[in-house]
N, C-alpha and C positions, 0 to 999 in steps of 0.2 A: 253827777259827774259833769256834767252840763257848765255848771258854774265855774267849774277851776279852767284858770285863765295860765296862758306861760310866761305870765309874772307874775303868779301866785306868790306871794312871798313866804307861804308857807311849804313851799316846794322847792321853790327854783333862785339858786345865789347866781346873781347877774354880776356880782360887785364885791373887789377883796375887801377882805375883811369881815365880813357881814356874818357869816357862819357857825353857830354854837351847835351842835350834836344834839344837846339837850331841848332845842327849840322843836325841834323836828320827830312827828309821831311814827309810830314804827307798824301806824293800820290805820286803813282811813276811817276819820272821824265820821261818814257818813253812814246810816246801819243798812247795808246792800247789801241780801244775799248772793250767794253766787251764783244763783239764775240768775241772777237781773246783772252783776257785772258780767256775766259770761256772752248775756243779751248786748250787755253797752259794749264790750268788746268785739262783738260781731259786726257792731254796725260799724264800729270804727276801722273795724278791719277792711273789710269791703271798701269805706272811703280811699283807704289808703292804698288799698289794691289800684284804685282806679287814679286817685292821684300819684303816682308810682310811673303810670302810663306817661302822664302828660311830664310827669318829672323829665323821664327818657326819650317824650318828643320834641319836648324843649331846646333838651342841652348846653343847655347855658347853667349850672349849679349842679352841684354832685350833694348828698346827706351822709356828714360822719356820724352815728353813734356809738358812742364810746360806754360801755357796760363794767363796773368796778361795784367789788364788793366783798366780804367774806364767804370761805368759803361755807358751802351749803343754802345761799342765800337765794339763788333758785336763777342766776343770770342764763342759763341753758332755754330751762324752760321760758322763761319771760322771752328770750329771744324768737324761739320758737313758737309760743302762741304766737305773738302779736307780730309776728312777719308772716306766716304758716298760708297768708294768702294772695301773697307778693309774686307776680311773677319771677321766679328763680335768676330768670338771665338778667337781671336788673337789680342784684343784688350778693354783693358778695359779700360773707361772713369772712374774720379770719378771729383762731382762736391763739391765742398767747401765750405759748408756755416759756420756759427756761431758757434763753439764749443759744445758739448754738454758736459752734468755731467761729464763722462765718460772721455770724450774726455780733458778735460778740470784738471783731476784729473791724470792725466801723463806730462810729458814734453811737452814742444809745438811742438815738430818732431814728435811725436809718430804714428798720425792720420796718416801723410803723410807717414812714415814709412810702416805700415800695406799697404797702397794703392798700392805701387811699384808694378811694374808689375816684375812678373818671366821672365826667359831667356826664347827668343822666342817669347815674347808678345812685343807689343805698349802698354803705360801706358798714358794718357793723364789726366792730372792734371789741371782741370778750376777752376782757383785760388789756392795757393799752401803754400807750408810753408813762403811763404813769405807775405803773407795777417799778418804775425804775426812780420815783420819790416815796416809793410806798415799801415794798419789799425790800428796798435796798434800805434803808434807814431802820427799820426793825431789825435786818440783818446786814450792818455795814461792810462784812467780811466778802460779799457777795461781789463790792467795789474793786475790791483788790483783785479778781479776776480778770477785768476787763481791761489793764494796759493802757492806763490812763497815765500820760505825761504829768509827771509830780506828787504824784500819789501811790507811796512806796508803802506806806503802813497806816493802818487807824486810825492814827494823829493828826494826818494826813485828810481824814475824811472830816471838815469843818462846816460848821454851820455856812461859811461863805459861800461852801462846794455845792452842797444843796441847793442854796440860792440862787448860785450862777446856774443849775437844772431848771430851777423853777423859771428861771428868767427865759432860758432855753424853749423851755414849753411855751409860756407864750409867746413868744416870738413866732413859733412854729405855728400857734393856731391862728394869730391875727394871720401871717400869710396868708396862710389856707382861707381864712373867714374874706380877705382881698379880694381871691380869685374865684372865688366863686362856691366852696363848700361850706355848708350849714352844720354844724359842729352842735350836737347834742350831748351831755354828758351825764349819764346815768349814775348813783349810787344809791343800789337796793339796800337800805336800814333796815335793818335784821339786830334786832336783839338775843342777846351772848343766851340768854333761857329756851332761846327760841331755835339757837343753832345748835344750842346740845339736845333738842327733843328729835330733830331732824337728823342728826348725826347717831343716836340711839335710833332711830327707824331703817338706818341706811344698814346699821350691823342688825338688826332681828329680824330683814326681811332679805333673804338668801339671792332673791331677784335683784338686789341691791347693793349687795355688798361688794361689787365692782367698783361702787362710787365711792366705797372709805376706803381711806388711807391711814396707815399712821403717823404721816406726819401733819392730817389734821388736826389730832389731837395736840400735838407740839407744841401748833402753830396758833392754838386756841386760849395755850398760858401765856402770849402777849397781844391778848384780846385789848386791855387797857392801852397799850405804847399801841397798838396800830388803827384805834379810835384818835389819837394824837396826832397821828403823822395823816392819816388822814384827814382830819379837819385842818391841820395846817397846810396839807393840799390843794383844797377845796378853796379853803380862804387867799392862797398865793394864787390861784390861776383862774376861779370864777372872773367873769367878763363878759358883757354885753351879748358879744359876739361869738361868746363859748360858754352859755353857763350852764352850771351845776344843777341837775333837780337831785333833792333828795327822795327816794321813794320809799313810801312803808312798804315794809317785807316781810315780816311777822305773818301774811297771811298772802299763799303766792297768787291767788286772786287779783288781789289791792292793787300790787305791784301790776300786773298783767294787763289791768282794764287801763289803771291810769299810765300807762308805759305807751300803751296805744292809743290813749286819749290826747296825749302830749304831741306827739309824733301827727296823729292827725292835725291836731293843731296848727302844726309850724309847718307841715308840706299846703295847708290852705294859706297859711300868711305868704307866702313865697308868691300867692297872686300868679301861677305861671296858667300859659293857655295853650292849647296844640298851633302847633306854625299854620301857617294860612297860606295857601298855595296864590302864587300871581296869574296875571290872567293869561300868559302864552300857558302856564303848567297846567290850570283850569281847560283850555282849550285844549290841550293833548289828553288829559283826561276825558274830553268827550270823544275824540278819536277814536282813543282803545277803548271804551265802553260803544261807540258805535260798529270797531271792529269786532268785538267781540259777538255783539248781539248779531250780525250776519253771518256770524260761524252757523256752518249746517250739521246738524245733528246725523 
């Protein structure tokens, strides 16, 4: 694990256009049991815990990561290992569902907007503004919900409309990437064989069966069109400053070690160091450490 760098090209699209589905393996090439990733993941975790600290003493840079994928593709879990050692107050998840009134009566950034984490924090976004080039485009009818100026009917919904979204998003991340947050952007590659074994395990194990739905299975007969709108995602908004890693998912290990391999990575390039107190603050510091010690038991 050692070796993969976060300009792995076999990971991470930094740059549009660059992006094939088929380039990208779906379990790493490297033969690691899951003691030994479970071991790489520990250590990595621990870094991160500690670099997490110096993130929120800093404050200067806040961390987006943004987690997209199909469903049953294990973005729960993967969140959950590989933060699981994070001080909580220095981190805030938010999970993504269906728009509400509210939600739905602003722009499409807006929700994701409000969710940014402050300087200082990890922001972890499960599913993200982009469920709105991704679901929306599989299901265009989705559009016509939202009281969008011009767009009365389907016909209505054009490839330019897309674009002007796509353009939308990056606009939104270089700001963000300006003032100061680190934009990670996760997509766990999970193979459609691999989603129907996990999806048969979710209905024969009763403990489970909470997690299917029916309309996963729906949503699984446009497995092909949302490998498409997908990669044309990916390809539209990969950037320096926000890129894409792809991650294998086929095995939720893979995903997990290297999810928190990565992440370690980019909180040590960040280069940040705890503040350094000046010397009136040093000198009061020795005050109340010499009031203290004269305290009488």
């Amino acid at each position: 694990m050692d070796h993969i760098q976060l300009d792995d090209p076999q990971y991470a699209i930094r740059h549009p256009g660059k992006f094939l589905m088929a380039d990208h393996p779906k379990i790493l090439p490297d033969d690691l049991s899951k003691k030994e990733l479970k071991k790489l993941l520990d250590e990595d975790r621990e870094r991160i815990s500690d670099l997490q600290e110096v993130l929120y003493a800093a404050g200067s840079h806040s961390v987006l990561l943004v987690f997209q994928a199909m469903d049953a593709a294990g973005k729960d879990s993967c969140i959950r290992h590989v933060m699981s050692g994070v001080n909580p107050q220095g981190v805030e998840v938010t999970s993504f569902k269906a728009p509400s009134t509210l939600e739905r009566s602003h722009d499409f950034l807006w929700r994701h907007a409000m969710a940014l984490p402050p300087r200082g924090f990890i922001g972890i976004h499960n599913r993200s503004h982009y469920e709105e080039v991704l679901v929306t485009r599989v299901h265009p009818e989705f559009i016509l919900g939202q009281n969008i100026p011009g767009v009365q009917s389907l016909k209505d919904v054009t490839d330019s409309f897309w674009e002007d979204r796509f353009r939308s998003i990056r606009a939104f991340e270089e700001h963000l990437a300006n003032n100061g947050t680190v934009i990670m952007k996760f997509f766990l590659n999970m193979g459609k064989e691999q989603q129907k074994k996990r999806f048969l395990r979710r209905i024969d194990n009763p403990a489970k069966n909470w997690k299917f739905s029916e309309n996963d299975v729906k949503e699984r007969k446009d497995w092909d069109r949302y490998m498409t709108v997908y990669g044309e995602a990916i390809n539209a908004t990969a950037a320096p400053h926000a890129p894409w890693y792809i991650v294998p998912a086929d095995v939720q290990w893979h995903s997990r070690a290297l999810v928190g391999h990565l992440v370690r990575l980019q909180l040590e390039k960040l280069g940040l160091e705890r503040p350094t107190l000046d010397p009136e603050a040093l000198a009061n510091l020795e005050l109340a450490r010499r009031s203290l010690m004269s305290e009488k038991t």
